[in-house]
Structures are given as C-alpha cells and as structure tokens.
C-alpha positions as YAML, in Angstrom:
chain: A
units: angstrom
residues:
- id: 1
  name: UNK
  ca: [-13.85, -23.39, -65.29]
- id: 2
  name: UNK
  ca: [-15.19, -26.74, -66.76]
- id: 3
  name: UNK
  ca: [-17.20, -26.37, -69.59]
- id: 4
  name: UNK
  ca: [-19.97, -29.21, -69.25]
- id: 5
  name: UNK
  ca: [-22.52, -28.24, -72.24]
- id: 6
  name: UNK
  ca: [-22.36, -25.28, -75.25]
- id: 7
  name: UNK
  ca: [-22.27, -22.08, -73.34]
- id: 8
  name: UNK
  ca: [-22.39, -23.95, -69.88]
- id: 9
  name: UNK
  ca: [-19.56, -23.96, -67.68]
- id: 10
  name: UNK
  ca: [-18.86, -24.91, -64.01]
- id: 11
  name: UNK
  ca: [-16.61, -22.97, -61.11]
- id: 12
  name: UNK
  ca: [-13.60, -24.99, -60.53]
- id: 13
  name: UNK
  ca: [-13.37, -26.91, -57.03]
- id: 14
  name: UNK
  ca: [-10.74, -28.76, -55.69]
- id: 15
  name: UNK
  ca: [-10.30, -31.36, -55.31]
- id: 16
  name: UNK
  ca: [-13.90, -32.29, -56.45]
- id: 17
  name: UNK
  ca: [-17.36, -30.59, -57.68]
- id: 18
  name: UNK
  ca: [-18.73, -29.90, -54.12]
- id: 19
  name: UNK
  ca: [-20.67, -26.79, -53.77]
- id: 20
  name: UNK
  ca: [-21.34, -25.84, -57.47]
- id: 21
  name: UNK
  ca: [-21.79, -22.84, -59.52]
- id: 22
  name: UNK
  ca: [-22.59, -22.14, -62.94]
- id: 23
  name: UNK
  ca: [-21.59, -19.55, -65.84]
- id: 24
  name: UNK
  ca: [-24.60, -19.58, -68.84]
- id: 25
  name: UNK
  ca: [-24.61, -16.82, -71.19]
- id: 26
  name: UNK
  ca: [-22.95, -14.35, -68.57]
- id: 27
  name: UNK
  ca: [-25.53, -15.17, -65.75]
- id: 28
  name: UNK
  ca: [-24.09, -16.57, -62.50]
- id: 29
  name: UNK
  ca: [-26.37, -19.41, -61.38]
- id: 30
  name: UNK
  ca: [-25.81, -19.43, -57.43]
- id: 31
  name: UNK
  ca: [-23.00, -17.82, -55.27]
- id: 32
  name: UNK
  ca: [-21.36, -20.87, -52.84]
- id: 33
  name: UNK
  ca: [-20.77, -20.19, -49.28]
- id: 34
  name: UNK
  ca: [-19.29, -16.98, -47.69]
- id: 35
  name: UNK
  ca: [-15.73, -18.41, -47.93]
- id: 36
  name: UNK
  ca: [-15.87, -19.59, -51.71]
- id: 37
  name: UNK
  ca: [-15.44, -15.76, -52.61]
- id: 38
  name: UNK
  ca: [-11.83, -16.30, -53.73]
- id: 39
  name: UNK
  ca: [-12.49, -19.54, -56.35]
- id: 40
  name: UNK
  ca: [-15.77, -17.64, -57.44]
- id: 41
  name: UNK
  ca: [-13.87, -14.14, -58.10]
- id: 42
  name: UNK
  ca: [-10.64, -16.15, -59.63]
- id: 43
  name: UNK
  ca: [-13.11, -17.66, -62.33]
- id: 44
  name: UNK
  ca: [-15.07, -14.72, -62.79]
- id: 45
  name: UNK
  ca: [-11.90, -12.54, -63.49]
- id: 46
  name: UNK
  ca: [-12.29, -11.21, -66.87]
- id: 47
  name: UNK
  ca: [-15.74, -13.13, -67.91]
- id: 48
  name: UNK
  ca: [-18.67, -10.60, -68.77]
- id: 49
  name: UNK
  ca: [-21.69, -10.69, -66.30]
- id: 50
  name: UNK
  ca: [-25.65, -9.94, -66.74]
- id: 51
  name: UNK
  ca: [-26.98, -11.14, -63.80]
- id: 52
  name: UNK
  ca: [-26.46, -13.41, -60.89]
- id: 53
  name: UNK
  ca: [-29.53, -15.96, -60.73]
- id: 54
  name: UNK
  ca: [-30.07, -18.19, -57.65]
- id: 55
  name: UNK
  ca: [-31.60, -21.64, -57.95]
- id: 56
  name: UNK
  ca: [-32.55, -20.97, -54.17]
- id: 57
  name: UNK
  ca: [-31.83, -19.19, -50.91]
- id: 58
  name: UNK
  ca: [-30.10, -21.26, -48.63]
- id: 59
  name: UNK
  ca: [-26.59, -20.72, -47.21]
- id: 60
  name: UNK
  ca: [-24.27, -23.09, -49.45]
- id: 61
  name: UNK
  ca: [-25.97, -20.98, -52.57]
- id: 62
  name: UNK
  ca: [-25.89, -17.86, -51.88]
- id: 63
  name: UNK
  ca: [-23.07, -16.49, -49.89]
- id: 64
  name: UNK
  ca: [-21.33, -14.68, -51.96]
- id: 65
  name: UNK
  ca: [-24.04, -13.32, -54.01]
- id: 66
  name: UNK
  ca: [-23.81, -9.28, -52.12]
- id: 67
  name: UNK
  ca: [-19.92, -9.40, -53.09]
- id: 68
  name: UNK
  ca: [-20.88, -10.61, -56.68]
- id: 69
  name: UNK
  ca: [-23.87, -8.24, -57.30]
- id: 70
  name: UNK
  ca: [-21.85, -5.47, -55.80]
- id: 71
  name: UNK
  ca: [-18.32, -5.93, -57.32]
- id: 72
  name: UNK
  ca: [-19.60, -6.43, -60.55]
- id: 73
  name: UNK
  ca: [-22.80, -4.06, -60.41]
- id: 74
  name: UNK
  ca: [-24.96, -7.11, -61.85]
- id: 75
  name: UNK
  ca: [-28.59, -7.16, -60.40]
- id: 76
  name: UNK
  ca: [-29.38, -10.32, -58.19]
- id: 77
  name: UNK
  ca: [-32.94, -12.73, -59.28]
- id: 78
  name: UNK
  ca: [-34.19, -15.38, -58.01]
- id: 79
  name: UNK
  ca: [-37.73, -17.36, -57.51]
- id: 80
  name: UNK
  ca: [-40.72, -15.08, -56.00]
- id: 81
  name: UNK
  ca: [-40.94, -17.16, -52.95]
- id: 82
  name: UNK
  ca: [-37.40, -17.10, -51.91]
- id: 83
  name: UNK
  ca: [-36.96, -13.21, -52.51]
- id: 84
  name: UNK
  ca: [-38.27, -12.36, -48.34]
- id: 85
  name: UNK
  ca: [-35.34, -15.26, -47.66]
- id: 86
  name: UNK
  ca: [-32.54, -13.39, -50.00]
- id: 87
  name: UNK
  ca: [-33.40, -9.84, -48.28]
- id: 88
  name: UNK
  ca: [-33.44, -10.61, -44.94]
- id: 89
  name: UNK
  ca: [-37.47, -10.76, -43.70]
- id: 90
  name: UNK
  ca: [-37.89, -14.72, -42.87]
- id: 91
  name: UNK
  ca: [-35.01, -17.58, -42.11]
- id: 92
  name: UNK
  ca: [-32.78, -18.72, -45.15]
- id: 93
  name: UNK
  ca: [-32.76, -22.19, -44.29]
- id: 94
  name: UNK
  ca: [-36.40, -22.77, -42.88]
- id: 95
  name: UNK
  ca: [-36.05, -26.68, -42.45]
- id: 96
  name: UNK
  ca: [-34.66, -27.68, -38.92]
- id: 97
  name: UNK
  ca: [-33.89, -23.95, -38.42]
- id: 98
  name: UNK
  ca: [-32.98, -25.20, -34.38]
- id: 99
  name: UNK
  ca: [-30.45, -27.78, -35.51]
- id: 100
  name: UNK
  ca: [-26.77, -27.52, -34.10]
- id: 101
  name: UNK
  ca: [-25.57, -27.92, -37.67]
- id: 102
  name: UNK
  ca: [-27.69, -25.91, -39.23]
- id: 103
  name: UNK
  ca: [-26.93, -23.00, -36.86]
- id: 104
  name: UNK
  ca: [-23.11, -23.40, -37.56]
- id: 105
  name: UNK
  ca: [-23.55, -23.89, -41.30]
- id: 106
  name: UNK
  ca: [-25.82, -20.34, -41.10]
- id: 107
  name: UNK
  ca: [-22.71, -18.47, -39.31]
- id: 108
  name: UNK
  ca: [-20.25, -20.01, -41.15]
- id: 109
  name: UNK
  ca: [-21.50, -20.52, -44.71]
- id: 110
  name: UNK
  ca: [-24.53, -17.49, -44.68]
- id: 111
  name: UNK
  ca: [-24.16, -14.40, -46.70]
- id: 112
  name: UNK
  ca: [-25.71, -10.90, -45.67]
- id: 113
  name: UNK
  ca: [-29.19, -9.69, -46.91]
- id: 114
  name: UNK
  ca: [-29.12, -8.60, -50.34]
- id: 115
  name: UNK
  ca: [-32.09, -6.47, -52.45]
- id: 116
  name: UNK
  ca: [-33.10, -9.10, -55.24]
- id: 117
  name: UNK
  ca: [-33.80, -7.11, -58.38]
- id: 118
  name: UNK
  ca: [-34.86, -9.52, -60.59]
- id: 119
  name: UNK
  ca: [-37.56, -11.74, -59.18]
- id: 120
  name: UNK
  ca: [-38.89, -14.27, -61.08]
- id: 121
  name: UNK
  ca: [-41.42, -17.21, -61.56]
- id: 122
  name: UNK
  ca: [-42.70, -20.09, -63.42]
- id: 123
  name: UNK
  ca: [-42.04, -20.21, -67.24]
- id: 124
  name: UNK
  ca: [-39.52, -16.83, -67.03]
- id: 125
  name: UNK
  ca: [-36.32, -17.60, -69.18]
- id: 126
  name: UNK
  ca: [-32.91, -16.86, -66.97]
- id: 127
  name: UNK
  ca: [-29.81, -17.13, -69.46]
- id: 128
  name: UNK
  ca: [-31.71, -18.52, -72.24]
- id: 129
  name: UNK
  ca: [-33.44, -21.33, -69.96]
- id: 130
  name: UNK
  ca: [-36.94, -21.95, -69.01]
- id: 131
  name: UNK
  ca: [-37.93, -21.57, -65.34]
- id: 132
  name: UNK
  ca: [-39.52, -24.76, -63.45]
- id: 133
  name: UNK
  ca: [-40.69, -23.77, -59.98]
- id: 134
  name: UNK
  ca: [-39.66, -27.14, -57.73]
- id: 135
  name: UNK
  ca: [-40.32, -26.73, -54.30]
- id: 136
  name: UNK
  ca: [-39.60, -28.75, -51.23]
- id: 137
  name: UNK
  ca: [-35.84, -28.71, -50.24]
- id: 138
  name: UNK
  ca: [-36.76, -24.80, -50.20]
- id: 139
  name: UNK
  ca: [-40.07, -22.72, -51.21]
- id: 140
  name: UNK
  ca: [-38.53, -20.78, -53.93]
- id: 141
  name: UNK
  ca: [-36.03, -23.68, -55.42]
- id: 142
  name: UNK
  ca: [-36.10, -23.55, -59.32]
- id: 143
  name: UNK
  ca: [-34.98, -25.59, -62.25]
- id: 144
  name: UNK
  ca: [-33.05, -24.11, -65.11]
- id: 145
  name: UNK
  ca: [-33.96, -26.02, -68.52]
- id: 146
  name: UNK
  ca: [-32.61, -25.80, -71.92]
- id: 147
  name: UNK
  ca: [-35.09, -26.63, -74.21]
- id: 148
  name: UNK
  ca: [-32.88, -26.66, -77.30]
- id: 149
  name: UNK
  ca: [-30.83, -29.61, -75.76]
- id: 150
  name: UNK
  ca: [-32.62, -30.66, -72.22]
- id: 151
  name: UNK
  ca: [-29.99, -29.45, -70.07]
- id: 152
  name: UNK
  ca: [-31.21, -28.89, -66.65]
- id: 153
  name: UNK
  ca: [-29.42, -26.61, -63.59]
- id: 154
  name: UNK
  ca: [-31.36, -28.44, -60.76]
- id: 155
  name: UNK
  ca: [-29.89, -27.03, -57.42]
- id: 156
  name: UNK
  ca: [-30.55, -29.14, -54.83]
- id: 157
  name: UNK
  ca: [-33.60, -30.85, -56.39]
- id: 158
  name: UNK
  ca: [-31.24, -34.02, -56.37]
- id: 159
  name: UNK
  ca: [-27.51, -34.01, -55.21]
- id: 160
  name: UNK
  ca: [-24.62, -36.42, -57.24]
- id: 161
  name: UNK
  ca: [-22.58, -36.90, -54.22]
- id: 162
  name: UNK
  ca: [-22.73, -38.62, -51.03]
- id: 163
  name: UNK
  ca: [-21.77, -36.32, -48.08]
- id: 164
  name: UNK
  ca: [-20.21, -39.41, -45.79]
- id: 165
  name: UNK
  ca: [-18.22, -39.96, -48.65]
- id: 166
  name: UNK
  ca: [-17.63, -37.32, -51.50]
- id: 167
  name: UNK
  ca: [-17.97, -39.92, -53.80]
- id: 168
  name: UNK
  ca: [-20.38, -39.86, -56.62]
- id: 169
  name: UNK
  ca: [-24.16, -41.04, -56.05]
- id: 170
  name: UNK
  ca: [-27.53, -39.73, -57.13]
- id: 171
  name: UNK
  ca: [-29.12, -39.22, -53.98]
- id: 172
  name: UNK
  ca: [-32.39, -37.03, -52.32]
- id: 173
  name: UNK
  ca: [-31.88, -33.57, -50.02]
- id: 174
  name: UNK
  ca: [-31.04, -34.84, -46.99]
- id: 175
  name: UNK
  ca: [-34.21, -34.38, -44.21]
- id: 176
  name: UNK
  ca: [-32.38, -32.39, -42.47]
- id: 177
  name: UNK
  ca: [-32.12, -29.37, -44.93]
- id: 178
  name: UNK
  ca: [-35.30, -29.87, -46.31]
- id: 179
  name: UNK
  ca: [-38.84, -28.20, -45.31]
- id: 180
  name: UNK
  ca: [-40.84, -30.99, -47.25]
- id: 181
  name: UNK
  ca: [-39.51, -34.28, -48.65]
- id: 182
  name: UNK
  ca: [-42.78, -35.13, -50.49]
- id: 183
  name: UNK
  ca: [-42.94, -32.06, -51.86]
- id: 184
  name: UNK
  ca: [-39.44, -32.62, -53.37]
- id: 185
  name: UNK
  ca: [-40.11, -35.74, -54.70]
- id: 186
  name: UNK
  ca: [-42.84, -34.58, -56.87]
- id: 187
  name: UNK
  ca: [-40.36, -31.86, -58.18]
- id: 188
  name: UNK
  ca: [-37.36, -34.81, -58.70]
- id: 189
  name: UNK
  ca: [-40.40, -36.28, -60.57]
- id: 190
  name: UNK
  ca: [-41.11, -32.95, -62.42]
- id: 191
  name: UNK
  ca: [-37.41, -32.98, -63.94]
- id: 192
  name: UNK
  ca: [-37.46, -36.70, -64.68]
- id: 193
  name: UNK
  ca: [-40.89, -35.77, -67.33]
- id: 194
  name: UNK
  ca: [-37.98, -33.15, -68.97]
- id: 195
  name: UNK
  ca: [-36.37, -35.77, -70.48]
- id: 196
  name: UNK
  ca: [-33.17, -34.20, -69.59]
- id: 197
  name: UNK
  ca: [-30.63, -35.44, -71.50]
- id: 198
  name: UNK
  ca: [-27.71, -33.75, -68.75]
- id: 199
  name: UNK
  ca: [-28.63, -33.06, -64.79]
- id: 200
  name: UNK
  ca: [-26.48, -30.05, -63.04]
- id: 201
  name: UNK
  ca: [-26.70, -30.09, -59.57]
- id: 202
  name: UNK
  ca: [-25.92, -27.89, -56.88]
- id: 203
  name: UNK
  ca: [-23.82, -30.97, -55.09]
- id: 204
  name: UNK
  ca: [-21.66, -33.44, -57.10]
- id: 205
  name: UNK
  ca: [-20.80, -34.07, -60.61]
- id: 206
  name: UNK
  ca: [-22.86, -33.86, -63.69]
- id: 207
  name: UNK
  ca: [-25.16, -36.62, -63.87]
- id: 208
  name: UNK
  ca: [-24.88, -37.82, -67.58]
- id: 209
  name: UNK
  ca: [-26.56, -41.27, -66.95]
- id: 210
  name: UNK
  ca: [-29.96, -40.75, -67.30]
- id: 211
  name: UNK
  ca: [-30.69, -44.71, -67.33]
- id: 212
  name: UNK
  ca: [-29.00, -44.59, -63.64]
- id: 213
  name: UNK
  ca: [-31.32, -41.34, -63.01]
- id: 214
  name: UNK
  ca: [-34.48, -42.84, -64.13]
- id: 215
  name: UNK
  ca: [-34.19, -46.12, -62.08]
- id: 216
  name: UNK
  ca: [-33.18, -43.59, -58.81]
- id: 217
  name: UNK
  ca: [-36.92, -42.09, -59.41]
- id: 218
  name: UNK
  ca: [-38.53, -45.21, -59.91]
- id: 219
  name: UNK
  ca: [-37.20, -46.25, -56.55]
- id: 220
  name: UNK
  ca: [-38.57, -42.87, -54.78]
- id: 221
  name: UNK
  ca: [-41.04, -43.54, -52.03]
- id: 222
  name: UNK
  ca: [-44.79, -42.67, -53.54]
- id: 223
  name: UNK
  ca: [-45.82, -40.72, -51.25]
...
C-alpha cells in the first residue's frame, strides 16, 4: 500500500494507480473489478477491517466487495440510492446500459449481488469522514471528506487519468458511463466549495494541485 494522507492509504497497482481503492481507519473504500481480488486480498493480508464502504455501485468499484464482506465477515455500506444497484433489483451501470462496452465491462469486471448492511446518506461519517451525496456519474455516488485536513475520496466524481493514454490528467466521467453529465458537474462543483486541500479518485493519481483543479472547474461547461 501507498500511504497518501495520515491514516489514508491506497491498494498497490502496477504499473500505475488505475482502478483505486482505499484503506481509512480499517474501512475499505470500494472493491475494484472481479479480477483485482488477488492485489486487494495481498494488501489486505493482515490489516484489521470494520467495514467495506463503496463510493458507488458500478462494476470497476465493486467487484470484489461479496469476497471482501464474506472473507473477512465485515458488513458492506454504501449511499441509499445505490443499495437496489449493490443487491441485485435495478442495473449497476444504468448509463448506456445497451453499449457493447458496457456489456463486456458488466461480464467481465461485475461482481455478484451482495446484501448492503450499512446504508447510508448525506452528512453520515464513514471512517471518520463526512458523507457528500454527488450524483450524476451514478445515483448513489458519494464523497468522502476529512474535515480535520480537507481530504476528499471522490470516486468517479472526477478521474486523474486519461484512458487513451494512462497518463495523468484531471478529466470529467466519460458520457458514456455516466447517467447525467450536468448533474455531475454540479457535484465536481460541490467538491471544489470543500476547499480540498488533496482529491482521491477512483481513476488516476492523487490530485495534489488544487491550482490545476480549480482552473479544470472553471473551464466546466455551465450548464
């Protein structure tokens, strides 16, 4: 693990941050795709859990999460709206549901229903950090923030990567995995007014830059 921020830490990837997931205060914060069980377990090994939280339900987050919650006997939370998503009673990935690619990524990447037993909502604290609800890449996507030194666990609010590429860039959801783009905007616009002083996201490396990140949401479409 890389440890990013006191008590924060981030699953290994090779050969670069990818598909992320977080360790704070022995809560889990997402679960990768079915086939990241081995680097998730590996890091795990040894490390006290409480809880595996999920910033949202889509198949890159939380594939893995059954094998963790089971293995490890750790209940599994996440936002209100995402819990029929999690268990199995509407689509995990809800934007362009039809695509080609999103039909492979579901088979591939997609892990099985799993009971959430810890659903939760705006202003809840998750491993010591206050719950923002920001929807629009999915209805139950969440923010994790630190008040005590405005670190923020973002999921796929923003990515720091560019997919063409792997290399570094702060960047919207792509349209294609996301139900509503101006919805997500006004959530990217939600973190900016935290004043974070550190950006986790569920893609990419830690964006430390805030300068960079401010002038990236000045440049957002109004829409």
């Amino acid at each position: 693990m890389k440890q990013l921020a006191p008590g924060v830490w981030r699953i290994k990837e090779f050969p670069a941050p990818t598909i992320n997931c977080y360790l704070v205060e022995g809560v889990l914060i997402d679960a990768g795709r079915t086939w990241d069980r081995r680097r998730i377990f590996s890091d795990i090994e040894g490390r006290e859990l409480s809880m595996l939280a999920l910033t949202h339900v889509h198949p890159d987050h939380q594939g893995v999460a059954k094998d963790v919650c089971e293995a490890r006997e750790i209940p599994l939370a996440c936002h209100v709206d995402d819990v029929d998503a999690m268990e199995g009673r509407r689509q995990v990935q809800e934007a362009g549901a039809d695509n080609p690619i999103n039909r492979i990524i579901a088979r591939l990447w997609q892990g099985p229903p799993y009971e959430v037993a810890r659903p939760f909502g705006e202003g809840d604290e998750i491993a010591g950090m206050r719950v923002i609800h920001a929807p629009g890449h999915a209805r139950g996507e969440v923010i994790f923030f630190r008040e005590s030194d405005r670190v923020a666990i973002c999921g796929d609010v923003i990515r720091n990567i560019s997919y063409a590429t792997g290399l570094p860039g702060i960047k919207e959801p792509p349209d294609l995995f996301t139900y509503d783009m101006a919805e997500n905007r006004r959530s990217i616009r939600k973190l900016a007014d935290l004043n974070p002083s550190l950006i986790l996201s569920g893609h990419g490396p830690a964006v430390t830059d805030m300068a960079k990140f401010e002038r990236f949401v000045e440049a957002l479409p109004v829409d």
